[in-house]
C-alpha positions in Angstrom: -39.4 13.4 32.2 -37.3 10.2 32.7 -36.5 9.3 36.3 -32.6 10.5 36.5 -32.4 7.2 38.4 -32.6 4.6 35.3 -30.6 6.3 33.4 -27.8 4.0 35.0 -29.9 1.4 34.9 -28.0 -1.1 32.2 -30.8 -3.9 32.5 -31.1 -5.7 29.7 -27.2 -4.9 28.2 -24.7 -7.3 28.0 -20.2 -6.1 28.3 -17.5 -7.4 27.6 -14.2 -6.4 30.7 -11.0 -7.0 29.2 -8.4 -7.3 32.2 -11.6 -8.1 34.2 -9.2 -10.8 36.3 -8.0 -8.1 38.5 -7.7 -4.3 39.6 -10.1 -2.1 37.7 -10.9 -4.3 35.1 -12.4 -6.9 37.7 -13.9 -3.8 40.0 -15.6 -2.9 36.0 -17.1 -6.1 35.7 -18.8 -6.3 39.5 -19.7 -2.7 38.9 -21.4 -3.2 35.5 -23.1 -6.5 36.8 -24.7 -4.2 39.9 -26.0 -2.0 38.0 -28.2 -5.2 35.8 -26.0 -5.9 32.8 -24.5 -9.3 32.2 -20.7 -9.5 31.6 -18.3 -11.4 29.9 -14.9 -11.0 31.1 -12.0 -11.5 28.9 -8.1 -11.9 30.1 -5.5 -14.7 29.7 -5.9 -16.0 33.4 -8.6 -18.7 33.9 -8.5 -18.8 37.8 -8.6 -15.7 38.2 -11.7 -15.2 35.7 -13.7 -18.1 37.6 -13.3 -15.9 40.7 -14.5 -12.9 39.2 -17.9 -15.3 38.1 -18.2 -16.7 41.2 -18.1 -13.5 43.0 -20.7 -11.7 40.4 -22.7 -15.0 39.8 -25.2 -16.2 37.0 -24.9 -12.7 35.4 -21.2 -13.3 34.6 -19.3 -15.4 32.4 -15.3 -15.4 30.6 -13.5 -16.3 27.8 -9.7 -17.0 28.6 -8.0 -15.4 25.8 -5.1 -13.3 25.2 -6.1 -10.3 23.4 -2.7 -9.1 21.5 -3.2 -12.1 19.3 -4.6 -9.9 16.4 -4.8 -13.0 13.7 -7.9 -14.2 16.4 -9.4 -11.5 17.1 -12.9 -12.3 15.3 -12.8 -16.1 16.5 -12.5 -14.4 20.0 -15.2 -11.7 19.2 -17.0 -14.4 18.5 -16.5 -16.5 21.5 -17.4 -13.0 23.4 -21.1 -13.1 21.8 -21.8 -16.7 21.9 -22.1 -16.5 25.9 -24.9 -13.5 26.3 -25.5 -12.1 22.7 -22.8 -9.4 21.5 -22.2 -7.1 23.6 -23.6 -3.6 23.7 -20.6 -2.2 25.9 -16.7 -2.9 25.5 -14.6 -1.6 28.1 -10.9 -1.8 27.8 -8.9 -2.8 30.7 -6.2 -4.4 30.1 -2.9 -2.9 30.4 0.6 -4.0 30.6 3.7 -1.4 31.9 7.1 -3.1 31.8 8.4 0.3 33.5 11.8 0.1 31.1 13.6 3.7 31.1 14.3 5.1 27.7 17.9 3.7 27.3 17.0 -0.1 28.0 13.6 -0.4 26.1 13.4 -3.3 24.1 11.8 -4.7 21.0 10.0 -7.1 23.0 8.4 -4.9 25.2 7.7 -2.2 23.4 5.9 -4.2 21.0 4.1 -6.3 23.7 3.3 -3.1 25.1 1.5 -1.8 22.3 0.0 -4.6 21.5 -2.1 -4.8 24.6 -2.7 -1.2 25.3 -3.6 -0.3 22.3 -3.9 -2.3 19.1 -6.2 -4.6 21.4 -8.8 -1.7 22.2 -9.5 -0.5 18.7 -9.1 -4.3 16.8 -11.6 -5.9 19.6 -13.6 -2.5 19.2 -13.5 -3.0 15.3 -14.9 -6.6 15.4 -17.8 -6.1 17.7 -18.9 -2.6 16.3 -20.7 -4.2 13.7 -23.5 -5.2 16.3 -23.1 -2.2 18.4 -24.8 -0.4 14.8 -27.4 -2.7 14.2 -28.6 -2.1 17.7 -28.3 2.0 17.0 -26.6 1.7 20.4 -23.3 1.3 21.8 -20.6 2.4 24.4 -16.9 1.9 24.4 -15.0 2.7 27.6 -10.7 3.2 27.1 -8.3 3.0 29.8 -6.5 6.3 29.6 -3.7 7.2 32.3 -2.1 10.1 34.0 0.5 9.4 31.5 -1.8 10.3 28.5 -0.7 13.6 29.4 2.3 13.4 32.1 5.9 11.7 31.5 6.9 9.7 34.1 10.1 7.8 34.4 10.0 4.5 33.6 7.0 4.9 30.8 8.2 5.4 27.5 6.5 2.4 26.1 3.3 2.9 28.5 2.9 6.7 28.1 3.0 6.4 24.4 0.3 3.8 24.5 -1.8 6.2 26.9 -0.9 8.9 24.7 -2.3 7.3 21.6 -5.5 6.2 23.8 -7.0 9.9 23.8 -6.8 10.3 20.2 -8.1 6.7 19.5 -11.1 7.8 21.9 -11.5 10.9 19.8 -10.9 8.4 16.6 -13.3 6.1 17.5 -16.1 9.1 18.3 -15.5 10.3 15.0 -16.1 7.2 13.3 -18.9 5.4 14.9 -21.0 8.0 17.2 -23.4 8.7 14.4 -23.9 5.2 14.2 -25.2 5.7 18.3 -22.2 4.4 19.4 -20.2 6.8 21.9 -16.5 6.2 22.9 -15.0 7.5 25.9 -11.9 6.6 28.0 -11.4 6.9 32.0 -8.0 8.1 32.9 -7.2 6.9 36.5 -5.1 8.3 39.1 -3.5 6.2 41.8 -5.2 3.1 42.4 -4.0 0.1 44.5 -4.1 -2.6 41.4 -1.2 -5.1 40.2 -0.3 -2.5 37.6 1.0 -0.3 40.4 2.2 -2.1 43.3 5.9 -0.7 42.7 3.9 2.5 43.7 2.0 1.2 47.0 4.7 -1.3 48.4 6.5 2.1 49.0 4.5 3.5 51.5 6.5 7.3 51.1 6.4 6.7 47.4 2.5 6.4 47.8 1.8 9.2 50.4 3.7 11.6 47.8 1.7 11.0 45.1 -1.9 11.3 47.4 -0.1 14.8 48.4 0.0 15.8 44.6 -3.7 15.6 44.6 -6.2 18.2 45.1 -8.1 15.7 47.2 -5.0 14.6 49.2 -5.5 11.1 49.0 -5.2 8.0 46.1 -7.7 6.1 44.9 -10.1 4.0 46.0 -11.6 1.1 44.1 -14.7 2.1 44.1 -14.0 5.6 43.0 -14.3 4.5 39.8 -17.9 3.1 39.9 -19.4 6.3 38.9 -17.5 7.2 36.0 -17.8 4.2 34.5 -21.5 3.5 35.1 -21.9 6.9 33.9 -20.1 6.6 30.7 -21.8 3.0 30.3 -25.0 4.4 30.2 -27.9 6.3 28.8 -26.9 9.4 31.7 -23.7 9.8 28.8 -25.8 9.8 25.5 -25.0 13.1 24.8 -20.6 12.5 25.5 -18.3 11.4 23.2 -14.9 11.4 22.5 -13.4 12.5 25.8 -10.9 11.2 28.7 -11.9 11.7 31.6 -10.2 12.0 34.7 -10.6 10.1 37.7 -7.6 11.0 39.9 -8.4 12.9 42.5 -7.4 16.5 41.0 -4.0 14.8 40.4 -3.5 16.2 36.3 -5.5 19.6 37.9 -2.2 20.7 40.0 
């Protein structure tokens, strides 16, 4: 019997963190790199990417890019591979909410919206799959919200993105799992990140939602350092095609 141990052992694999400049797209990338893998963080903001390497060290490296630009998407595939060989896991951090209500949505951000939430997760996907089969192993990680299945105000743009994430997961299962390659998305709860600072600058705002947990609290950062180690790994080779849920019992009330 294998020791239950190294099955989260991810030695020897090399990912790729978009939004791995801050919130849980950095806290991916030091997770990943603890648990042995080397990692290649990808998000638009250069400073904030050299921090990330210098706090993982040799094991980490970046490529400043911004990932709605579909007409580069193989160059930076590409650019991805040429630091650590391609990578074996893709996790898809990135996010953008411009929090516009429903009457005073724009073009603009409704199509940089998508753009980043979701046309970036499956098009990146799509270029480094290829690899991913040759290898007869992969793992693709989504970033799924409370809003895949909750309207909140504010998210029209957002939860339609999150929305479309679950069936993209479920998509992407479909598509590529008998090729060893398993897709899965993390749906988080309250977590203190740039994303939702509107939330935690209002300290009552904040304590309401940690009340509409079964827990009773929000999220920690490194709450989600199980989940995703697990759904990195060889401890998920048997789980595809699923969100799951990492907020505190919040989508369970």
């Amino acid at each position: 019997m294998t020791d239950p141990r190294s099955l989260f052992d991810l030695s020897g694999k090399v990912a790729c963190v978009t939004g791995a400049s801050s919130g849980l797209g950095r806290r991916a990338a030091i997770a990943l790199a603890s648990a042995g893998a080397r990692v290649v963080g990808v998000a638009r903001r250069a400073e904030a990417l050299a921090d990330m390497k210098a706090e993982i060290g040799e094991n980490a490296a970046s490529v400043a890019a911004d990932i709605s630009d579909r007409a580069n998407m193989d160059r930076l595939a590409n650019d991805i591979a040429t630091l650590f060989g391609s990578p074996d896991i893709v996790i898809h951090a990135a996010g953008l909410n411009t929090r516009q209500a429903a009457d005073d949505v724009t073009a603009d951000g409704w199509d940089r919206t998508l753009a980043i939430n979701i046309s970036a997760p499956f098009f990146l996907s799509q270029a480094l799959v290829p690899a991913m089969k040759s290898k007869g192993w992969g793992r693709i990680v989504n970033f799924a919200s409370l809003q895949t299945t909750r309207a909140f105000p504010g998210g029209i743009a957002y939860g339609a993105t999150k929305g479309g994430i679950g069936q993209l997961t479920r998509a992407m299962a479909e598509a590529w799992s008998p090729h060893g390659i398993t897709a899965n998305a993390i749906g988080p709860g309250f977590f203190p990140t740039e994303l939702t600072e509107a939330v935690f600058s209002d300290p009552e705002r904040a304590q309401r939602n940690a009340q509409q947990t079964c827990i009773g609290r929000n999220g920690r950062m490194e709450d989600i350092d199980g989940p995703l180690l697990f759904l990195c790994s060889d401890a998920s080779a048997y789980v595809t095609g699923q969100v799951l849920m990492v907020d505190g019992g919040f989508t369970a009330k």
